[in-house]
MARBA-3410 file (N, C-alpha, C, O; in Angstrom, 1 decimal):
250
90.9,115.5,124.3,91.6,114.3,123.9,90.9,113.0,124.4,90.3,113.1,125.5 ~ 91.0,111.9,123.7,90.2,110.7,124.2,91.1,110.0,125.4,90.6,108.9,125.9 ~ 92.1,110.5,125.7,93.5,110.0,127.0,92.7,111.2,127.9,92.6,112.4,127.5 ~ 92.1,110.9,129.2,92.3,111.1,130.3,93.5,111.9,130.9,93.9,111.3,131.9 ~ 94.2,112.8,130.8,95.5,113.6,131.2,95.2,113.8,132.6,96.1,114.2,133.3
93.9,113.5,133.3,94.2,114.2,134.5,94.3,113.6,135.8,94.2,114.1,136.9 ~ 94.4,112.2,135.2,95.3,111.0,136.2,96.6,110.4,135.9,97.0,109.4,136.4 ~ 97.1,111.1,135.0,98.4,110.8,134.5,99.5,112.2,135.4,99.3,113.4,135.5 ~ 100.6,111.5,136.1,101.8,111.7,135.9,102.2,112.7,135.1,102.0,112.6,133.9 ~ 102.9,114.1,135.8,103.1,114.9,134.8,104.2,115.5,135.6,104.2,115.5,136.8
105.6,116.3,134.7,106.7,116.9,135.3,107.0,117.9,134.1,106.9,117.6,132.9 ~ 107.2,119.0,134.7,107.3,119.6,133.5,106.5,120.0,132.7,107.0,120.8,131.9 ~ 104.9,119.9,132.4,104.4,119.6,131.2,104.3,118.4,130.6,103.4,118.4,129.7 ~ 104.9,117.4,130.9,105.5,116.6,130.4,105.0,114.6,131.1,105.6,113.9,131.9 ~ 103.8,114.3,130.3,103.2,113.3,131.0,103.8,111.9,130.6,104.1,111.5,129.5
103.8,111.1,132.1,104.5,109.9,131.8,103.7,108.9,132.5,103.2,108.8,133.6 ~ 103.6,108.0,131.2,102.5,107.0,131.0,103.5,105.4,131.1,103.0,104.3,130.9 ~ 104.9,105.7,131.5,105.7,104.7,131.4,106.9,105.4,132.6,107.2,106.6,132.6 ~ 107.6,104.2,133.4,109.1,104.4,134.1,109.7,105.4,132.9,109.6,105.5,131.6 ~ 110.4,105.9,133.6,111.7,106.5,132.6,112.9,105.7,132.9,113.5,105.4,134.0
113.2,105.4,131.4,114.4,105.2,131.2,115.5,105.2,130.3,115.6,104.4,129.3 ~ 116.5,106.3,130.6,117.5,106.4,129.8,118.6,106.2,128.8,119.4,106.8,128.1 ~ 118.2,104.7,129.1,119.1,103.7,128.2,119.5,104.2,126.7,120.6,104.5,126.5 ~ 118.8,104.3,125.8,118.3,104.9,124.2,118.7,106.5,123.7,119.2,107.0,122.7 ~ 118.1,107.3,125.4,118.0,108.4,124.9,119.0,109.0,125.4,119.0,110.2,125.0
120.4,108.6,126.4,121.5,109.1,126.9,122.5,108.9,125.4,123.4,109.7,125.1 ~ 122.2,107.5,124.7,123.3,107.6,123.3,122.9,108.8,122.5,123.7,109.7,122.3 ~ 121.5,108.6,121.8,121.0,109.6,121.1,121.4,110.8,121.6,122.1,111.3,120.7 ~ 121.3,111.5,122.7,121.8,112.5,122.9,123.6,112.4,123.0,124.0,113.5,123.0 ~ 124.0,111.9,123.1,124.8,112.0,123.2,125.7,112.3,121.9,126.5,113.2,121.8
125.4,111.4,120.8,124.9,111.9,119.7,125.3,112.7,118.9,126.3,112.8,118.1 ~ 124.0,113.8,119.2,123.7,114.8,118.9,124.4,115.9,119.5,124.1,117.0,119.0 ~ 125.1,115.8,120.4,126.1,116.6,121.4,127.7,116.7,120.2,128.3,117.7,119.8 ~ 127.9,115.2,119.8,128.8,115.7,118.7,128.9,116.2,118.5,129.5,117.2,118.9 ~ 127.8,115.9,117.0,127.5,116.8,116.0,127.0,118.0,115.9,126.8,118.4,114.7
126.8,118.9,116.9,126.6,120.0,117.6,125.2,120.1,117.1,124.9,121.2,116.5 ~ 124.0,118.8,117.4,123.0,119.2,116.2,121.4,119.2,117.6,120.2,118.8,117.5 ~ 122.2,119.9,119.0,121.1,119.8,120.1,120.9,121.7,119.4,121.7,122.4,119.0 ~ 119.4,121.9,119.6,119.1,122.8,119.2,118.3,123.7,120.5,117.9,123.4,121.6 ~ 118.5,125.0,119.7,118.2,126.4,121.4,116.4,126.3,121.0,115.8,125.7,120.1
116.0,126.9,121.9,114.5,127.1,122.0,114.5,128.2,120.5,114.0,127.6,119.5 ~ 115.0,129.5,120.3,114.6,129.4,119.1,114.8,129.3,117.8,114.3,130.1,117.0 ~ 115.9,128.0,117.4,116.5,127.3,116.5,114.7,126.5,116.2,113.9,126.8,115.2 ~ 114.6,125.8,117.1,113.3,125.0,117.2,111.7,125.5,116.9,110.9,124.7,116.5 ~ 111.6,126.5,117.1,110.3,127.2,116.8,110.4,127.5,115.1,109.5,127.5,114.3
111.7,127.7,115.0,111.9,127.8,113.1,111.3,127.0,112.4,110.6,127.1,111.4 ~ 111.8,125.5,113.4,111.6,124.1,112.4,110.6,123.8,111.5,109.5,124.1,112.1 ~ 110.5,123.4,110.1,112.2,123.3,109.3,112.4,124.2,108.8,113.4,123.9,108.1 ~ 112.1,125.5,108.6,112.7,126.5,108.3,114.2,126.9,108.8,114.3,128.1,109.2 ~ 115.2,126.1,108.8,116.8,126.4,109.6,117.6,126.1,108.5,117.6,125.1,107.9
118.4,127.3,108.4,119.7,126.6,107.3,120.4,125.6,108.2,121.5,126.1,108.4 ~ 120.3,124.9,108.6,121.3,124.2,108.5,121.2,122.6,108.7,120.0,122.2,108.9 ~ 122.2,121.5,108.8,121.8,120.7,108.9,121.2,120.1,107.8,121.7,120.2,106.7 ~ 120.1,119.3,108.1,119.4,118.2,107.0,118.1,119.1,106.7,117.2,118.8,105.9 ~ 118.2,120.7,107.7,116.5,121.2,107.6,116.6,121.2,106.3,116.9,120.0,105.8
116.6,122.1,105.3,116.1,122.6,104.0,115.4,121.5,103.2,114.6,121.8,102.3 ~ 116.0,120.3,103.6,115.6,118.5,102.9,114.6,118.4,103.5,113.9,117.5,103.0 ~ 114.1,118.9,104.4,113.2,118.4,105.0,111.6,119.6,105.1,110.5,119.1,105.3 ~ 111.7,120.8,104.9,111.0,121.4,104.8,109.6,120.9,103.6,108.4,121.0,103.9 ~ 109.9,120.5,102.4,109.2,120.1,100.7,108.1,118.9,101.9,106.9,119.0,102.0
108.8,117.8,102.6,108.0,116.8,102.9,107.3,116.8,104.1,106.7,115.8,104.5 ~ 107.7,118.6,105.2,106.7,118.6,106.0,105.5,119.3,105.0,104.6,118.7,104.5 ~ 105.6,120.2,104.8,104.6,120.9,103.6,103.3,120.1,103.2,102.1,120.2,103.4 ~ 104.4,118.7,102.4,102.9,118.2,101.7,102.6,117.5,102.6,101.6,116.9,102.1 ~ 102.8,117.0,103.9,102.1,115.9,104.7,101.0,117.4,105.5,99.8,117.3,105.8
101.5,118.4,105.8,100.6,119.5,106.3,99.4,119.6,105.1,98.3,119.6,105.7 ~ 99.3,119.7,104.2,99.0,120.2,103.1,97.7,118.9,103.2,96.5,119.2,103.1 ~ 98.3,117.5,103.4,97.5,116.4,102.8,96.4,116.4,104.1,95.3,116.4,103.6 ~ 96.5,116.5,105.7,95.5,116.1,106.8,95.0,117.6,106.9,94.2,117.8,107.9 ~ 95.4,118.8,106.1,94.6,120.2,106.0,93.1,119.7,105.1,92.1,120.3,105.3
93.2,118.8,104.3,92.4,118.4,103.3,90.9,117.2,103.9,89.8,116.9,103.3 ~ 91.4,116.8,105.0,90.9,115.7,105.8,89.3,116.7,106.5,89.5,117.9,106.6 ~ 88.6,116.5,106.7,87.4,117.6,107.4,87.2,117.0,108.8,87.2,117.7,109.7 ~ 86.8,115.5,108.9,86.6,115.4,110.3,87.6,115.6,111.4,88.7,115.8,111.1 ~ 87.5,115.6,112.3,88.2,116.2,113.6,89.1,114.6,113.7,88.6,113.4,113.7
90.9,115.1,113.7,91.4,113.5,113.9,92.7,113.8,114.7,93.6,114.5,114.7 ~ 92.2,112.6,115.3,93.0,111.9,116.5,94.5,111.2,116.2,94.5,110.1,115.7 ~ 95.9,111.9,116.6,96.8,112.0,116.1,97.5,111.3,117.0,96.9,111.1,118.0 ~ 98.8,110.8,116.9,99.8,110.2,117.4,101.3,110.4,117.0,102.1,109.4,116.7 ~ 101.7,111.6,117.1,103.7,111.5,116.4,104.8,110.6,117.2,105.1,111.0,118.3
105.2,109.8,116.8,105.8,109.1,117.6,107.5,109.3,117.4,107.9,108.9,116.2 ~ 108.3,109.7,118.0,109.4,109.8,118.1,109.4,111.4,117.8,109.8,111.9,116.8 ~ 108.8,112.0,118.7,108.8,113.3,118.1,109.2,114.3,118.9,108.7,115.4,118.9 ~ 110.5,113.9,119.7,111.4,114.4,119.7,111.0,116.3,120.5,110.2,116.4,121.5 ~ 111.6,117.2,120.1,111.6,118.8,120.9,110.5,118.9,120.1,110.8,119.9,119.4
109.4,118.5,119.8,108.0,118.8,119.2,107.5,119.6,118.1,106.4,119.9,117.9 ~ 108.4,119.9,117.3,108.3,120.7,116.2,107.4,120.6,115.2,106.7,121.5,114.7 ~ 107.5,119.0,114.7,106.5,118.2,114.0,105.0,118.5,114.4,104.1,119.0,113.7 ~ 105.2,117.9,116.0,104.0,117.3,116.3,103.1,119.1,116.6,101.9,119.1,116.5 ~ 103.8,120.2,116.8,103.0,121.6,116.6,102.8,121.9,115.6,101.7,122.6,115.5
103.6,121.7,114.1,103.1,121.8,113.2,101.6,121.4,112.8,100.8,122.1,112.1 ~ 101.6,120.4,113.2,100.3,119.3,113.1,99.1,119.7,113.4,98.0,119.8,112.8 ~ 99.4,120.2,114.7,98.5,120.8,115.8,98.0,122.2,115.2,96.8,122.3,115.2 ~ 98.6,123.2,114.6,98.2,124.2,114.0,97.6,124.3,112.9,97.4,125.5,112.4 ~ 97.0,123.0,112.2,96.3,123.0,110.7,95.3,123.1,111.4,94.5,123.9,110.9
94.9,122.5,112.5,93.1,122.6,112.7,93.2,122.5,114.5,93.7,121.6,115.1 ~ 92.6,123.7,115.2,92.3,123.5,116.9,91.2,122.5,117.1,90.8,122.4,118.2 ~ 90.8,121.9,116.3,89.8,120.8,116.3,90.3,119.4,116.4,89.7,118.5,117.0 ~ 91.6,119.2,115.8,92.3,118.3,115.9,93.2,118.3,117.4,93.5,119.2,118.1 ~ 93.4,116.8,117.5,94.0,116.6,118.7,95.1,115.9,118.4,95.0,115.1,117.5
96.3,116.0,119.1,98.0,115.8,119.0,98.6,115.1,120.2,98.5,115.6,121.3 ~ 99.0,114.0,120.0,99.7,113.9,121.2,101.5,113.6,120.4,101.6,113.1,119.2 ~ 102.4,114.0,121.2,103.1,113.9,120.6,104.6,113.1,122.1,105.0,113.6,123.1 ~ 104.8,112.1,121.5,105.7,110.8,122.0,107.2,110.4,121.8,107.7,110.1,120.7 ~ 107.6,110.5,122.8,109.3,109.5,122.5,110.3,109.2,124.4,110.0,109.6,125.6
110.7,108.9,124.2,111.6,108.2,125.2,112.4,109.0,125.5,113.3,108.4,126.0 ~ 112.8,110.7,125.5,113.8,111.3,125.6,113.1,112.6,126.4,112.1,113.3,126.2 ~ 113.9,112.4,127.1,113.1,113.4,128.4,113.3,115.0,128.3,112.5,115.9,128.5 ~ 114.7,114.8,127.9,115.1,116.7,127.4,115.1,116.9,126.5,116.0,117.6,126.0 ~ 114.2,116.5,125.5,113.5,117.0,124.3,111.9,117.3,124.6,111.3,118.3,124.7
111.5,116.1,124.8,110.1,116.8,126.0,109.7,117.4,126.2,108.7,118.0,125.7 ~ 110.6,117.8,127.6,110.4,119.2,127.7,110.9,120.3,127.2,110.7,121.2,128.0 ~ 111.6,120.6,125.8,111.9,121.4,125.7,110.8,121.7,124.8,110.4,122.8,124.6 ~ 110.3,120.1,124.3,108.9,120.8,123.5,107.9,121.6,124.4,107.6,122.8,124.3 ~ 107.5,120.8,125.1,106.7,121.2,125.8,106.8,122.8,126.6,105.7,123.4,126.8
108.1,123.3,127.1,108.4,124.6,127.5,108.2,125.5,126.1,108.0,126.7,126.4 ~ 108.2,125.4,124.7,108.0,125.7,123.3,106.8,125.8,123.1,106.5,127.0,122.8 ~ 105.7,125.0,123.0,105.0,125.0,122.3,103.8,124.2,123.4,103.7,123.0,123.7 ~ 103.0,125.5,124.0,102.0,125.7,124.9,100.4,125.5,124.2,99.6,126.4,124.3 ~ 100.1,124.4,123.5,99.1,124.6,122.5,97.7,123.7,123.2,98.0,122.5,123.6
97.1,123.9,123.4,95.7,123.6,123.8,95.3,122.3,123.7,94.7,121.7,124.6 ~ 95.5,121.6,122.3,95.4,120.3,121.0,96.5,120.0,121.2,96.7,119.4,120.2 ~ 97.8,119.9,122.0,99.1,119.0,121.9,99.5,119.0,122.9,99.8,120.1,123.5 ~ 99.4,117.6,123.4,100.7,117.4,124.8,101.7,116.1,124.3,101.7,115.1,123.5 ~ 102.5,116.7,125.0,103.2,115.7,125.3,103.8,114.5,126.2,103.7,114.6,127.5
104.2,113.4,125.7,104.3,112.3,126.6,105.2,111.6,126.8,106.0,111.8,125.9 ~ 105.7,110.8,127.5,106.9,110.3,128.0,106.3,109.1,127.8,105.1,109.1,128.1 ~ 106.9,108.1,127.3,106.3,106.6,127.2,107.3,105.4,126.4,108.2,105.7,125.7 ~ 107.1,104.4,126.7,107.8,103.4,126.2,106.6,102.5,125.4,105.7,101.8,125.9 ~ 106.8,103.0,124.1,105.1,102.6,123.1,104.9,101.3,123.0,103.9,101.1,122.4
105.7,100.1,123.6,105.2,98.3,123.6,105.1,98.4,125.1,105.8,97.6,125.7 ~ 104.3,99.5,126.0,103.8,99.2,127.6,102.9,100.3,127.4,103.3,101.2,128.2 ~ 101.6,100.9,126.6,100.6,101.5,126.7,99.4,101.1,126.0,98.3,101.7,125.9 ~ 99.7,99.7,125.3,99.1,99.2,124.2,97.3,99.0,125.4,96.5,99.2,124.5 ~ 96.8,98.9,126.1,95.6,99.1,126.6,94.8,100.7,126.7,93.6,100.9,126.8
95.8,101.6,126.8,95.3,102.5,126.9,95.6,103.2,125.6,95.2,104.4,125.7 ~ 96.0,103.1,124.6,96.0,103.3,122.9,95.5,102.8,122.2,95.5,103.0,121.0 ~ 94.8,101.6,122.8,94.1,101.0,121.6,92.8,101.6,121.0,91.9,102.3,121.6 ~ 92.8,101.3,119.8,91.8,102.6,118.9,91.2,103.2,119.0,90.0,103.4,118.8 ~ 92.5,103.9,119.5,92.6,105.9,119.9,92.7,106.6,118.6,92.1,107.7,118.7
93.3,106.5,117.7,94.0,107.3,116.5,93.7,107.0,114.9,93.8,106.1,114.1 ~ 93.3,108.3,114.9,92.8,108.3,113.2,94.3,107.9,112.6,94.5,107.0,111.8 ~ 95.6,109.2,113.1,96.3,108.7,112.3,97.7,108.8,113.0,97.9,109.8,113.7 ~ 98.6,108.1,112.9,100.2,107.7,113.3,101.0,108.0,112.4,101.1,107.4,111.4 ~ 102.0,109.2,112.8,103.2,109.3,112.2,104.6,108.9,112.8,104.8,109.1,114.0
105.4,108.5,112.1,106.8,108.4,112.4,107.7,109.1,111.6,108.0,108.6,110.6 ~ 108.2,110.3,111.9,109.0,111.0,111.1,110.3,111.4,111.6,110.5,112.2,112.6 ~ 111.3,110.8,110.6,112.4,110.5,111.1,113.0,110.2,112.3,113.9,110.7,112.8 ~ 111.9,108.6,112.6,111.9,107.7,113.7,112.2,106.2,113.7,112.8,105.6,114.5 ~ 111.4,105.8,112.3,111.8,104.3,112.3,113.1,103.6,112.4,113.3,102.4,112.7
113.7,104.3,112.1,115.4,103.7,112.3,115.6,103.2,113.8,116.1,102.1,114.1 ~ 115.0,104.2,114.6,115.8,103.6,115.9,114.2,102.3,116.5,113.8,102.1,117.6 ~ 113.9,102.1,115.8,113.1,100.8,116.3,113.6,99.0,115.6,113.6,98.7,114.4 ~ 113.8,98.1,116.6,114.3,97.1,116.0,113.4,96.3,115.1,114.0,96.0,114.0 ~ 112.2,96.0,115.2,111.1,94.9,114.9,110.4,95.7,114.1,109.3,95.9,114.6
110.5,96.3,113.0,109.0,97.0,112.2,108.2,96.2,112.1,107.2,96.7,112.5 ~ 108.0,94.9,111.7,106.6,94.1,111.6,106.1,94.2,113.3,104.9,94.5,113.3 ~ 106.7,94.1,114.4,106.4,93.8,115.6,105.8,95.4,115.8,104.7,95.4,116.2 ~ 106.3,96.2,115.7,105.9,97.7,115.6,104.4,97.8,114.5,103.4,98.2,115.0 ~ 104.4,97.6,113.4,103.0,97.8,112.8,102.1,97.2,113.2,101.0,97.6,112.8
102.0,96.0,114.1,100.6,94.7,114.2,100.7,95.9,115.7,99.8,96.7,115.6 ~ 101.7,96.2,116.8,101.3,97.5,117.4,100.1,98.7,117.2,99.0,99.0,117.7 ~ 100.8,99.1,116.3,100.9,100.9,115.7,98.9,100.3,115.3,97.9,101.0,115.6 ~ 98.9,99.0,114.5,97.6,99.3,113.7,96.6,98.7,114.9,95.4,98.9,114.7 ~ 97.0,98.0,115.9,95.9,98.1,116.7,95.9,99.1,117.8,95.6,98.8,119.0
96.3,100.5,117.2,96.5,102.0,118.2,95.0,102.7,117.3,94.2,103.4,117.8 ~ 94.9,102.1,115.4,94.3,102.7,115.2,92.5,102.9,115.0,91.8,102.0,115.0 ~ 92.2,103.7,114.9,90.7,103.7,114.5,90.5,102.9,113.2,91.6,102.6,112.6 ~ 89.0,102.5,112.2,88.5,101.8,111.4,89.0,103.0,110.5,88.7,104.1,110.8 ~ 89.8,102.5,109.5,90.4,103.0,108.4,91.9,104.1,109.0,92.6,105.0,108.4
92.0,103.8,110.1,92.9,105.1,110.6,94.6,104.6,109.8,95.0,103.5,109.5 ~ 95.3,105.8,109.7,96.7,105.7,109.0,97.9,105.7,109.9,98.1,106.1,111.0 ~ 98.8,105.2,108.8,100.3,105.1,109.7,100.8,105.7,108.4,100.5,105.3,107.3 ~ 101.9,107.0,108.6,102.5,107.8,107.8,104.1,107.5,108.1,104.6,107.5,109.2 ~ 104.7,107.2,107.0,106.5,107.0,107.5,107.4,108.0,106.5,107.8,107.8,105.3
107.6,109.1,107.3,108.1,110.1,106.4,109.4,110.4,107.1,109.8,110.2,108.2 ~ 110.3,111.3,105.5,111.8,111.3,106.0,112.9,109.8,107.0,113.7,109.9,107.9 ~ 112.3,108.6,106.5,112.9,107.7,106.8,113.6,106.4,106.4,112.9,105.5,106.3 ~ 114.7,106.2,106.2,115.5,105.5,105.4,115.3,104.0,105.2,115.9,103.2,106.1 ~ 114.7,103.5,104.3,115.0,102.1,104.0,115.8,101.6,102.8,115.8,102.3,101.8
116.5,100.4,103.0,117.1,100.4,102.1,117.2,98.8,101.3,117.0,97.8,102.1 ~ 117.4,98.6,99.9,117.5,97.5,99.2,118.1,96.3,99.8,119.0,96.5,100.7 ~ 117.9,95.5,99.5,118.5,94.1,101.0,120.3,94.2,100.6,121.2,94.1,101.4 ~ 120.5,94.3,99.2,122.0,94.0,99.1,122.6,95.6,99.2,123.7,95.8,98.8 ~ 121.9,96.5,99.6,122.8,97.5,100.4,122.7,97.9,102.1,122.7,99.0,102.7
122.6,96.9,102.4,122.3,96.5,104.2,123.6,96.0,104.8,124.0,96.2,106.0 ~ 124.2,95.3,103.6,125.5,95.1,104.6,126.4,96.1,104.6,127.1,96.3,105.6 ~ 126.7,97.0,103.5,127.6,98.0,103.7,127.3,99.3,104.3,128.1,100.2,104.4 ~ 125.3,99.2,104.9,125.4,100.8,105.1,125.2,100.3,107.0,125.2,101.2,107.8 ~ 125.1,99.0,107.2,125.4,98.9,108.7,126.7,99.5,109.1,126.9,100.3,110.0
127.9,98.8,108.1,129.2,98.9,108.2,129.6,100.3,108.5,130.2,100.6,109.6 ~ 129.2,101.4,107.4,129.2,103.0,107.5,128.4,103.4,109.1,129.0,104.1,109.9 ~ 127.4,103.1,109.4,127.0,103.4,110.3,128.0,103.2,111.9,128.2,104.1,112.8 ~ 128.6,101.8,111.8,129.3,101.0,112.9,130.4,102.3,112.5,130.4,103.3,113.3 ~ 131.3,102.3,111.5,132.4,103.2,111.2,132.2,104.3,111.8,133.2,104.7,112.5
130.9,105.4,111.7,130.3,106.5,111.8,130.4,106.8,113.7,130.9,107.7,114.4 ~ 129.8,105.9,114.1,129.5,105.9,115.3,130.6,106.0,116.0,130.6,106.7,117.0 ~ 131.6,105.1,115.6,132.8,104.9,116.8,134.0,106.2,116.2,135.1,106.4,116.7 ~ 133.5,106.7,115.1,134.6,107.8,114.6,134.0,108.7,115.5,135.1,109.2,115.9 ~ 133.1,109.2,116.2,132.8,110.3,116.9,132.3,109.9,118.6,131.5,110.5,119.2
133.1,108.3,119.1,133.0,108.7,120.2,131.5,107.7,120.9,131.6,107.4,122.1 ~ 130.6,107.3,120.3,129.7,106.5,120.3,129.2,105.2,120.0,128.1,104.9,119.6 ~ 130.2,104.1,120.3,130.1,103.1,120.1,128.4,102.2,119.7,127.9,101.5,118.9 ~ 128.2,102.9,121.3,126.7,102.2,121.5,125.5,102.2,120.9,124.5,101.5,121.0 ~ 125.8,103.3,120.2,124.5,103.9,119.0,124.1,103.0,118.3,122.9,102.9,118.1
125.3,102.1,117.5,125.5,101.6,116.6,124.1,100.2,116.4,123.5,99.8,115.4 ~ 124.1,99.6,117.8,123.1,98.3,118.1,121.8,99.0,118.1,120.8,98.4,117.9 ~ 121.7,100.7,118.4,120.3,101.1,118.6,119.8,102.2,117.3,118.9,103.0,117.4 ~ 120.6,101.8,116.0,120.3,101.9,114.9,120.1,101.2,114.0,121.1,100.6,113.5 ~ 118.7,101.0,113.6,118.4,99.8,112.5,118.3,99.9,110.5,117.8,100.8,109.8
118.7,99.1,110.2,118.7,99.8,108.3,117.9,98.7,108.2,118.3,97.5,108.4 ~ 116.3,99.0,107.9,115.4,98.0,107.3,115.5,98.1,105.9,116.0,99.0,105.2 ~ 115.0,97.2,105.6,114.8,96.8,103.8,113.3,97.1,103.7,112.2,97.0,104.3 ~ 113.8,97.7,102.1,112.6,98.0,101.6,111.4,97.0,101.4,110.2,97.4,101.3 ~ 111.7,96.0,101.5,110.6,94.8,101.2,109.4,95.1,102.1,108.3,95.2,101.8
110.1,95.3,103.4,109.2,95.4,104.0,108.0,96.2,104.5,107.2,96.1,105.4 ~ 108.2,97.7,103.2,106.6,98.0,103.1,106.3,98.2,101.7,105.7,99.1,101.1 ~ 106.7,97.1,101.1,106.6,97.0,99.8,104.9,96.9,99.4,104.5,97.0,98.2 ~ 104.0,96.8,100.5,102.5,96.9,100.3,101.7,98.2,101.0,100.5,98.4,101.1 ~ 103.0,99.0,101.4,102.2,100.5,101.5,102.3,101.5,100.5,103.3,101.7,99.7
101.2,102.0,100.5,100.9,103.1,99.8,102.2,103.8,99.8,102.6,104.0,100.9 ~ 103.0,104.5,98.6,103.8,105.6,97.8,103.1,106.7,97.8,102.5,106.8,96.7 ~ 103.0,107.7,98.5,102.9,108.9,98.6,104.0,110.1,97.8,103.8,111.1,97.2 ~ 104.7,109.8,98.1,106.0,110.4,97.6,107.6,109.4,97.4,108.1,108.6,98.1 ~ 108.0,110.0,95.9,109.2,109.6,96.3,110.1,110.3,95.7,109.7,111.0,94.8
111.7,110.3,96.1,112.4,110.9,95.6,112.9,110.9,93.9,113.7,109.9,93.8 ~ 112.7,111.7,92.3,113.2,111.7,91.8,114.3,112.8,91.7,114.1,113.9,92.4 ~ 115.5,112.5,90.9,116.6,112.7,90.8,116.4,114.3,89.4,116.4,114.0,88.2 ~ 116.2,115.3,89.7,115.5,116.2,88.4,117.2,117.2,88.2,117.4,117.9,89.3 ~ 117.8,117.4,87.5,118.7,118.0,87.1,118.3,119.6,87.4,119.0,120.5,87.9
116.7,119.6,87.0,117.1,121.5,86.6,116.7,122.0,88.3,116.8,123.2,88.6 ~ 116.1,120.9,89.4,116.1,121.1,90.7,117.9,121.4,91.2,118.2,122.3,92.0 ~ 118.5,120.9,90.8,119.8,120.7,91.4,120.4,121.6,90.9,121.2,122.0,91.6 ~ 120.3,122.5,89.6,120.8,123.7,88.8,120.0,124.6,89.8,120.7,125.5,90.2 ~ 118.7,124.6,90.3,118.0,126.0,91.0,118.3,125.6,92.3,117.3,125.9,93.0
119.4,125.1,93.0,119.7,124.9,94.4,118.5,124.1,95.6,118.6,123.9,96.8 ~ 117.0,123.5,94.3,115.8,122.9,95.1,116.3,122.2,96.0,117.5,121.8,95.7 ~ 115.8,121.7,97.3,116.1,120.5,98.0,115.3,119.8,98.5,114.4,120.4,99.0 ~ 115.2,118.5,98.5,114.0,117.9,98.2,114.7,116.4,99.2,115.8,115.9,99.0 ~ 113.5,116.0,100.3,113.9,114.7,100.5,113.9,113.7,99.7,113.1,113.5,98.8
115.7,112.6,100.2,115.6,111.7,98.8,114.6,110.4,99.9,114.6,109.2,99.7 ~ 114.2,111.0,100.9,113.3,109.5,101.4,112.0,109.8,100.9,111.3,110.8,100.8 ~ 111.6,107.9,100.6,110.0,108.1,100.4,108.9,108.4,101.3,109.2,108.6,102.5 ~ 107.8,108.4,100.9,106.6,109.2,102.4,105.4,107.7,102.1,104.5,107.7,101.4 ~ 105.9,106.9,103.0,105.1,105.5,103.1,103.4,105.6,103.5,103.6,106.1,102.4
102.2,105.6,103.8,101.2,105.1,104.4,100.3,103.9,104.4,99.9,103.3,103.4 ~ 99.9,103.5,105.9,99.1,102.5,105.7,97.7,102.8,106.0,97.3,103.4,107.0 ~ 97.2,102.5,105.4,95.5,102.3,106.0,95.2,101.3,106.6,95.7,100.3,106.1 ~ 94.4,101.1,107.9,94.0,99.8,108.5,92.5,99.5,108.0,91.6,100.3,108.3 ~ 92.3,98.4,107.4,91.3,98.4,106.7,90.4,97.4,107.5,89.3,97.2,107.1
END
């Protein structure tokens, strides 16, 4: 890996390149404690293979993003950001031992749960607060994913002029399984969200969930998007209805 691991801070497995702090990830989890959607070590090794939940929607759009950097030949330098009990970010790690993974978010008992999971040679994981590593990330990474992450970040423009100077000459930013929405449906789906949050207990979620508008990557590349096919819905298909965004830094 082009990160140095062996002057970094590590607990668990589990390296910290930033203070910890639980502000974000005590709601999130908390959350997810609801909804009964904290998962056992081997619920997680399935991923997305799990009936239940949002998996089945989500299996079609890990596929083709595995499918698309299987096709890539040089050796590349990866970044999953918000990646959570690491499912994604081992996926990744398994198309090529040549490739390198680092896989990132702010939530400490998912971390390590990745990390006690998935012991892979090509993927660590990291503890960090991603606007206090910007010297030691800068163009490190062929390519950045965020999958089903962008929501909980406030500033997307302030996050991409970030994310693209993380990357290498031509390196990518992938935004998959993530909700943006039309500007004149922003005020009613904050509303559902504020509704959502305080119906189960969670008030605080509500400020650390963001509904961006589509405008704002109205100049990335469409990879995928969701159509509406009748004879999918007669054969039980399930298919993400989010689009699969990339940028190139050119």
């Amino acid at each position: 890996m082009r990160l140095d691991f062996s002057r970094i801070t590590q607990q668990q497995n589990v390296y910290y390149l930033t203070p910890e702090d639980a502000g974000f990830s005590q709601y999130y989890l908390a959350v997810r404690e609801k909804e009964q959607r904290i998962l056992t070590d081997p619920e997680v090794r399935k991923l997305p293979y799990l009936e239940r939940d949002e998996w089945p929607y989500r299996i079609k759009s890990t596929e083709r993003f595995l499918s698309y950097i299987s096709k890539k030949t040089e050796t590349l330098h990866m970044l999953t950001i918000g990646c959570g009990n690491g499912w994604f970010s081992n996926k990744i790690a398994e198309v090529s031992s040549k490739n390198e993974v680092i896989g990132l978010d702010v939530n400490r008992d998912e971390l390590e749960q990745a990390a006690r999971i998935f012991k892979t040679k090509n993927l660590h994981f990291v503890y960090a607060d991603i606007f206090n590593v910007s010297d030691m990330f800068e163009a490190k990474f062929d390519i950045i994913t965020l999958n089903g992450a962008i929501q909980y970040f406030k500033d997307f423009k302030e996050l991409m002029t970030l994310l693209t100077s993380f990357l290498t000459p031509n390196g990518e930013i992938h935004i998959i399984d993530s909700p943006f929405y039309a500007t004149d449906e922003i005020p009613a789906a904050k509303q559902r969200t504020q509704e959502y949050y305080e119906s189960i207990g969670v008030p605080e979620m509500t400020k650390n969930y963001v509904h961006h508008d589509k405008k704002l990557v109205a100049d990335f590349d469409i990879l995928y998007t969701y159509k509406r096919n009748i004879i999918h819905k007669i054969l039980g298909k399930k298919e993400s209805p989010f689009s699969w965004y990339r940028f190139i830094k050119k």
